[in-house]
N, C-alpha and C positions, 0 to 999 in steps of 0.2 A: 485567484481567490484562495487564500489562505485556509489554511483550518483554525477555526475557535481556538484557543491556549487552553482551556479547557479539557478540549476533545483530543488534542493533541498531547497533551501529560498523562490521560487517561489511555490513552493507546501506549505511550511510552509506558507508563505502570504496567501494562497488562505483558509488554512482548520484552522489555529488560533482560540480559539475560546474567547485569549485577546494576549494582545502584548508580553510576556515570555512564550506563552506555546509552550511545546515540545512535550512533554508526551502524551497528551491527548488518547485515542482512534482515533478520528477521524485523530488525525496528523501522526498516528503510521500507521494507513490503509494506508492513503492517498501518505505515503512514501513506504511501500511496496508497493502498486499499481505501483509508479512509477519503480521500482525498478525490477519487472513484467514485466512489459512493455519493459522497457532494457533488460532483460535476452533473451525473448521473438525475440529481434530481435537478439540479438544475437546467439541466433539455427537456425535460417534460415540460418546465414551462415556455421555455425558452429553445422550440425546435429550427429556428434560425441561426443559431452563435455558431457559424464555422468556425471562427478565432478559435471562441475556446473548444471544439472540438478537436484542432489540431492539438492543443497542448493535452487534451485527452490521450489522444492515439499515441504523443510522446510519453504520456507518465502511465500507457500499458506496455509499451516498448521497453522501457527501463524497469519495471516490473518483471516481466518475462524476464530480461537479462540479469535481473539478480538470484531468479525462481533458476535457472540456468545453473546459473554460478553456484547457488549451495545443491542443487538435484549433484552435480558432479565433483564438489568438494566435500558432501556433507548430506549422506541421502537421508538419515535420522532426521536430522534436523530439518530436512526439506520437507518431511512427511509429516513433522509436529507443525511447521509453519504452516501447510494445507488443512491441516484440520482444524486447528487453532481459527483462522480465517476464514474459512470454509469455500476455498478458493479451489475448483476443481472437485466436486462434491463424487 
């Protein structure tokens, strides 16, 4: 389940860090975050979907591993991306 193109250029607006990036770390988190977030309410109604829980537990996995990758290439920016997100309060 996709995000809205909406919610998803709205997120790209907010964590950009110039006007073409996609790619980035922080745009990569900031889109699984949201993406999270969706899944997330979607089990509250729906506390049977194992399917899509596994593909949960995969996009906290590849999360963690990007949070990994700037914590040790890039601790500044790993600490604006937690607060920014409020990931790890």
């Amino acid at each position: 389940m996709p995000l809205a193109l909406e919610v998803k250029q709205q997120i790209l607006a907010k964590n950009q860090i110039h006007k073409t990036d996609t790619g980035s770390p922080e745009v990569q988190i900031a889109l699984l975050s949201g993406r999270l977030v969706q899944l997330n309410e979607h089990f509250k109604a729906h506390k049977m979907d194992h399917a899509s829980r596994k593909g949960l537990l995969t996009m906290v996995a590849r999360r963690r591993r990007l949070l990994t990758y700037l914590r040790k290439n890039d601790p500044e920016r790993y600490k604006s991306v937690l607060v920014k997100l409020g990931i790890r309060h």
